[in-house]
N, C-alpha and C positions, 0 to 999 in steps of 0.2 A: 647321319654324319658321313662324309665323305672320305676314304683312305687317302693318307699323307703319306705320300711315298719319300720323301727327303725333308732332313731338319736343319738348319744352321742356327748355331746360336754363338755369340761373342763378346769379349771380355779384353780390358784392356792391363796392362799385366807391365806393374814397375820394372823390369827387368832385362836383359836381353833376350836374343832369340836364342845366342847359343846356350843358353841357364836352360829357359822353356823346353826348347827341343829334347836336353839329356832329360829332363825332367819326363817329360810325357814317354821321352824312350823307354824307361827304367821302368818295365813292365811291374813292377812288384808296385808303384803309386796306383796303378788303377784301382787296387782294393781299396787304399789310402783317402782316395778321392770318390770313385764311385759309390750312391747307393747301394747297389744292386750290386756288382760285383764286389767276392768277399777273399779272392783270392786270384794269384797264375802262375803256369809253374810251364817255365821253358823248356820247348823238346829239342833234341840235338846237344849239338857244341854250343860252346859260350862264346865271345867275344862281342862286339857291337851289333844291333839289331840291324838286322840287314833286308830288304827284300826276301824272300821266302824262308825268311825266321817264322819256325812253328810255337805255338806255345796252347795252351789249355786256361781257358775263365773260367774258373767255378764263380757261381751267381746264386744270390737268394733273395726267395720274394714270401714275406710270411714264413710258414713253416716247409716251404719248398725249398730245397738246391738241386742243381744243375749244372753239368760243365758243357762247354763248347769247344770247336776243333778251330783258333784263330791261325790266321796267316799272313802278314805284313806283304802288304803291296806297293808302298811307296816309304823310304826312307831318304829323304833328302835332306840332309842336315842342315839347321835354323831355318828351314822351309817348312816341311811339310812331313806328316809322320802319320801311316795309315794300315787298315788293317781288314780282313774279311773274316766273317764270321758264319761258321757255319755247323749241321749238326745230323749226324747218320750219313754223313757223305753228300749234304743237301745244304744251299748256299742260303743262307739267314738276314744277315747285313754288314752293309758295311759300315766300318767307321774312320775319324782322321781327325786332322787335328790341321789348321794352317796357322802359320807364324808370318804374320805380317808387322813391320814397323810401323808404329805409331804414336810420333813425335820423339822427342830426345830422351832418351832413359825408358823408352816404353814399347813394348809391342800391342800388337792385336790376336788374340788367340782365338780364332774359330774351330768349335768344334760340329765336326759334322756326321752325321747318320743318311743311310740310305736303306729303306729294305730291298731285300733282294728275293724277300717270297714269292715267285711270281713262276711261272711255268711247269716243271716235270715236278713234281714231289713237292710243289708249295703247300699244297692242303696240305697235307700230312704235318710240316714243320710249324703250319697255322695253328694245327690243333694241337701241337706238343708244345708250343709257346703258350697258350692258353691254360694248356691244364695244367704246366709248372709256375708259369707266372702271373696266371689270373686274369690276364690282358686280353681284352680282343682284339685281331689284329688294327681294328678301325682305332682301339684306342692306343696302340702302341704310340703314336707318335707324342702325344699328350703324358704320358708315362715318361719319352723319352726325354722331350721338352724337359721336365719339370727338374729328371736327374740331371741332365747337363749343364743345370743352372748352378748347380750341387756342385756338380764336381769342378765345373769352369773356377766358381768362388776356392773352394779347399784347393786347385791350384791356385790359384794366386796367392793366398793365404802362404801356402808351402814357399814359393818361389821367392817372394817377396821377402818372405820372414828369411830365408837360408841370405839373401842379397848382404853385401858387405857394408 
């Protein structure tokens, strides 16, 4: 099987963009929404997520958890909401979220994955994904695939159901 370095997957979502955007902002839904992520707990000051807003993903898979060191790279409000992921000081993946209109009353919510295991210190973070997540890296994307179907549906679910 060949390595899949980037995922998109999408979902069209009764709602606005600016619903969607606060919604995927409000880091505490990823536990909400995600399989695999079971928690996050923001580092720093509070106020609105901003570009180099830190925060921490605890993640579990079977009887394993794990946290990660994230970092918001793109906040563009009802655009686009994204984040890098990484762990021992060593860059893991990325992730994001795009909010496109689609049709009256509706957007398109893509969410997207990239790995970033690739150069100084990727073996090392290959095999610590592995041995917490059970994943080889050839199958992460297929794992990732399968969660984002997850989470994309339980946002809509969320967004849809809070709509007036």
């Amino acid at each position: 099987m060949t390595r899949q370095w980037t995922l998109r997957e999408s979902i069209t979502v009764r709602a606005s963009a600016e619903s969607v955007y606060a919604a995927v902002t409000d880091l505490r839904n990823m536990s909400r929404w995600s399989p695999e992520c079971i928690g996050t707990r923001r580092l720093g000051g509070g106020g609105p997520v901003a570009v180099g807003t830190r925060f921490l993903g605890f993640n579990r898979k079977g009887p394993f958890v794990w946290f990660t060191g994230c970092r918001v790279t793109v906040a563009r409000p009802s655009h686009e909401f994204a984040f890098h992921v990484g762990a021992f000081g060593l860059p893991v993946a990325g992730w994001g979220y795009l909010v496109e209109p689609d049709g009256e009353g509706a957007v398109r919510v893509t969410e997207y994955w990239e790995d970033l295991r690739t150069g100084r210190g990727s073996r090392l973070t290959e095999l610590l994904g592995r041995a917490f997540s059970g994943t080889r890296p050839a199958d992460r994307a297929d794992v990732n695939r399968a969660g984002m179907r997850v989470t994309l549906d339980r946002l809509r679910a969320t967004v849809e159901q809070a709509r007036p």
